[in-house]
N, C-alpha and C positions, 0 to 999 in steps of 0.2 A: 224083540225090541232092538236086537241088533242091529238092523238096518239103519239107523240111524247113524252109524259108524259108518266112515267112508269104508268103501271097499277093497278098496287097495291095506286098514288096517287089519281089517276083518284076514284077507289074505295073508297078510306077513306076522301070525302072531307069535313063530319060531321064532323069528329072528328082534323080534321086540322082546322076545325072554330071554337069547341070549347078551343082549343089549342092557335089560334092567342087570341080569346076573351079574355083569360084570361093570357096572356103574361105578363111578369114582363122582365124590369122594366114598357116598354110600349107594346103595343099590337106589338107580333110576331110570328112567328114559324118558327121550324126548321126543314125542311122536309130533309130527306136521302132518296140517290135515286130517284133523283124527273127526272131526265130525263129516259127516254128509254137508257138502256143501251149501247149497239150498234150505237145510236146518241151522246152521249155524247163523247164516246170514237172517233168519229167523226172531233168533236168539238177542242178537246183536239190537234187533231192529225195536223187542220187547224190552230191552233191557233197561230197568227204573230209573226215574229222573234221582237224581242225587239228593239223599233226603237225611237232614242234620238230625233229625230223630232219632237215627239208626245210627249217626256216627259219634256215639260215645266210649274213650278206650275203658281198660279194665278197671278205672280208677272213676268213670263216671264222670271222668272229662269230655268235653267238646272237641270234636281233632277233623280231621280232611279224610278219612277213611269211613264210607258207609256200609255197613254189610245188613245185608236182609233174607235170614234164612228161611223164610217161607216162602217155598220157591213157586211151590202150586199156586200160588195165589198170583203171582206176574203175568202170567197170558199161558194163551195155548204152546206157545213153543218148551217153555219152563214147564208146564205139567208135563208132554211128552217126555223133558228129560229127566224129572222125575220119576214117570216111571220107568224108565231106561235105568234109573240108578238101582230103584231095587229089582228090579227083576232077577230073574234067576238066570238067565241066559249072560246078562254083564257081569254077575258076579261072579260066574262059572269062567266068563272069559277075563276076567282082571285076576282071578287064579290063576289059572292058564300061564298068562304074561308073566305074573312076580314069583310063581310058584309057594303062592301064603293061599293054603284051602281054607274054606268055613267062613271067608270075608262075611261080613255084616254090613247092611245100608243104615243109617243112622236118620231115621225118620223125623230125629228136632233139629240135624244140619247143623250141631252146637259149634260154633265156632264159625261155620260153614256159608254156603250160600252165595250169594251175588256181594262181590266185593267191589267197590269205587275207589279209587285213591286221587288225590286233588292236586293239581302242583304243588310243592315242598313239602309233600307228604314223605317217609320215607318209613322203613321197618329194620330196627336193629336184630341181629343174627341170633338163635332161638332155636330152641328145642321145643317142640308142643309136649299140652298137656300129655302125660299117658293111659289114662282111664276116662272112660262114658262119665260123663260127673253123678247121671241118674241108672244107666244099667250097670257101671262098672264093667263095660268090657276092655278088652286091650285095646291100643290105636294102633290099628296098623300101616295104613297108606293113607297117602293125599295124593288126590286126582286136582289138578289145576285145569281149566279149560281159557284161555288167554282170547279176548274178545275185541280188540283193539286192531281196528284196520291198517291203522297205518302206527309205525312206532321204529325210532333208532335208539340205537345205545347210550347213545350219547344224552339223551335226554334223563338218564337212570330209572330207576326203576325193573330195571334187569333181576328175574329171581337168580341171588346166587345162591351154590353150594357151597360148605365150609368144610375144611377139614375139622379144625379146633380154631375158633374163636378167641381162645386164651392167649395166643403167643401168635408173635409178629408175623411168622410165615404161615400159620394155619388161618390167620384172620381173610387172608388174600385168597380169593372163591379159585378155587379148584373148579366150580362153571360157573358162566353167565348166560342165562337165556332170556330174551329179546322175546318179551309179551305181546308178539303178534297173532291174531286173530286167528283159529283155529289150529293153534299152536297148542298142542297137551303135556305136562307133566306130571307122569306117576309116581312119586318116589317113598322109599319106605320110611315109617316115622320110630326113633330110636331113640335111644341115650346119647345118639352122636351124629343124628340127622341135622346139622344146624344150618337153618335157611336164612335170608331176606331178602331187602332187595334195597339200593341207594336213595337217598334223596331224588323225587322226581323234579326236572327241572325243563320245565319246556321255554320252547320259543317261546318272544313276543304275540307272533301271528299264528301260534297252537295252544294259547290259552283254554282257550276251546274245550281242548282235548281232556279225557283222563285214562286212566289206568285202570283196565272193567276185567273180573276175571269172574268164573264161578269155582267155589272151592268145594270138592266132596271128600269127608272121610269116612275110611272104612275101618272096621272095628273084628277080633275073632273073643271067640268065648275064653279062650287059650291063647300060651304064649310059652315055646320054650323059655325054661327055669333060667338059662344065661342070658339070655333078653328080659327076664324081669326084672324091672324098678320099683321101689316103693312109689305109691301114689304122689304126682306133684303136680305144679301147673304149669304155664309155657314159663320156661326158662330164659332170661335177655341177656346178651352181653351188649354191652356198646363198641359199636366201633370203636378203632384207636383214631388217632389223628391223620391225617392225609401226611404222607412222604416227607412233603416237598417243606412241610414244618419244623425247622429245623434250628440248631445256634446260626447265628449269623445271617439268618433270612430275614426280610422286611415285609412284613405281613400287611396285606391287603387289608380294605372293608370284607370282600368276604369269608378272607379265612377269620378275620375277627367275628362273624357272624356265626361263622362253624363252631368255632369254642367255647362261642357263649350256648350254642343250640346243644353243644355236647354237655356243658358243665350245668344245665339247667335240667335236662333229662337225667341227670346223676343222680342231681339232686333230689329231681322227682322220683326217682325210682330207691333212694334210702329211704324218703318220706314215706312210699307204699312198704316197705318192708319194717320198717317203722312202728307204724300203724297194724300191719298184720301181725304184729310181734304182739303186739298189743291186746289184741285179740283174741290170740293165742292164750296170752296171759289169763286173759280175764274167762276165756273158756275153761281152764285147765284150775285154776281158783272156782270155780263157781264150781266145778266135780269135787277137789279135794277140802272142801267145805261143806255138800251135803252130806245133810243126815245119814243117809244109805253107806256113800265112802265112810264118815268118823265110824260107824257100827261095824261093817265088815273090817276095818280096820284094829279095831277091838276085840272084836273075834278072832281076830288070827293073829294076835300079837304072842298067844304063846306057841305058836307053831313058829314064828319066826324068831320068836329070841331063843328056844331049843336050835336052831339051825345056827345063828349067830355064833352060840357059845358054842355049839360041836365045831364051828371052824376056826376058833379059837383053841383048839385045843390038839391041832394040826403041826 
C-alpha cells in the first residue's frame, strides 16, 4: 500500500526521521508532497459536502467544524487510504520515521477522520486526549494530511506548534504551517504536544473556500513510564489577547469582537467544567452510597481504626 506515498517520500525516509527526531517545539515533521499525486487530487475531489450533523463540539453544540470518521464509507479514494492506514507496510514505515514501534491503526477514527472548518472557525491551543476511550491504548502520533488547494497565511488557520501555552512567550508557535494540499504533518502526541490553529478569516471572494484535512491517529499497547499520564481528555488553553491590546490603545470593532469571542468561550468552557464537576459529583455519591460500598465499608472499619490508632501512637 505504499505506493500510494509519493515517491520521492518513500525514498527520503532517513532524513524524515532525522527531521521528526529533532523537531521543535516537540518531535515532528513536515513532509510536502507526501501523497502520490494523482491520489490525493483523488481525495480532494471525494471529499464530503459540509454536513452540520457532524459539526457538533464536545459540549453538543453547533459550530463550523464537521468531522466524519467513517472514512470508508466516502468513495473509493478514502477506502484506499484506509487501508493504507492500517496496513502493515504504513505502519512499519511511520515507525521507521518517528522511531515509536508497535504503532496501532485505530479502526473507529475517534476523534479522527475528514475534518472541514468554516470561516471564523478557529481552534484554541490543546493537548489530546491520552487513551483509546474503548481499547485504552496510549496516543501516540497525529498524521494530518492538508487537502486545500490553494491557501495563505494570512487567512489563519495555520496549524501551530506551542511550546507552553501558559505564559506569554510559550503561547507564541514555535511553528506555523500553511494547510496546503498534500501538505503532511506527523507529530508526536504528549503531555506538551500543544497544537491549533487561528481564527480562519478569508477573503470576501474566498468565501468559498474551507479548511479540509484528514486527521489519523496512531495508538501502542505501551508507553515508556516518563511519558505516562493519568487518563484525561483534550486539554484547552485560550489564547491571550493579540499584542497590539494594550493601555492607551483605541480599540477597534474588531478587536472588540475578539474579546467578546474570547470572554464567551471562557465562559463556556467554566460552564463544561462546571457541569463535568457535577457529574463527577453525582458519579462518586451514587458509589459511596451503595449498599456494596456502606458493607465493605463496615467490614474493614476495624482493620482501619487498628492502623489509625497504631499511627497515633508514633
Amino acid at each position: 500500500m505504499l505506493e500510494l506515498i509519493h515517491a520521492g517520500v518513500r525514498d527520503g525516509t532517513a532524513d524524515l526521521r532525522q527531521r521528526f527526531t529533532t523537531g521543535q517545539p516537540f518531535r515532528h515533521v513536515v513532509i510536502d508532497k507526501f501523497l502520490d499525486e494523482v491520489f490525493c487530487r483523488d481525495l480532494m475531489g471525494e471529499f464530503p459536502v459540509f454536513d452540520p450533523g457532524h459539526a457538533l463540539n464536545e459540549r453538543g453544540e453547533a459550530g463550523r467544524k464537521s468531522a466524519i470518521p467513517d472514512l470508508a464509507r466516502l468513495g473509493p479514494a478514502y477506502q484506499r487510504f484506509d487501508r493504507m492506514m492500517r496496513s502493515h507496510e504504513f505502519l512499519d514505515w511511520t515507525s521507521r520515521v518517528t522511531g515509536i514501534a508497535g504503532l496501532l491503526y485505530d479502526p473507529d477514527y475517534v476523534g479522527g477522520g475528514t475534518h472541514e472548518n468554516l470561516d471564523g472557525q478557529e481552534l484554541d491551543s490543546h493537548v489530546d486526549f491520552n487513551y483509546h476511550p474503548r481499547y485504552h491504548w496510549h496516543r501516540r502520533l497525529n498524521l494530518i494530511v492538508f487537502l486545500n488547494p490553494e491557501w495563505e497565511a494570512a487567512w489563519g488557520g495555520c496549524l501551530e506548534l506551542l511550546r507552553d501555552p501558559w505564559t506569554a512567550n510559550g503561547a507564541q508557535p514555535s511553528k506555523a504551517v500553511v494547510p496546503l494540499a498534500n501538505r503532511a504533518v506527523i507529530f508526536e502526541t504528549n503531555e506538551v504536544s500543544w497544537h491549533g490553529f487561528r481564527r480562519i478569516q478569508l477573503p470576501a471572494e474566498k468565501q468559498a473556500l474551507s479548511r479540509r484535512s484528514i486527521a489519523v491517529y496512531f495508538y501502542t499497547r505501551e508507553r515508556p513510564a516518563a511519558e505516562t499520564a493519568e487518563s484525561h481528555g483534550t486539554f484547552y488553553v485560550q489564547r491571550p489577547l493579540s499584542d497590539h491590546i494594550r493601555a492607551g490603545y483605541t480599540l477597534c470593532d474588531q478587536d472588540v469582537e475578539e474579546i467578546q469571542a474570547l470572554l464567551e468561550r471562557r465562559d463556556t468552557q467554566i460552564k463544561f467544567l462546571y457541569e463535568r464537576e457535577l457529574k463527577f459529583s453525582r458519579l462518586f455519591n451514587s458509589i459511596t452510597q451503595s449498599r456494596s460500598f456502606r458493607l465493605g465499608a463496615m467490614l474493614t472499619w476495624p482493620a482501619r481504626a487498628v492502623k489509625q490508632m497504631l499511627r497515633g501512637k508514633r
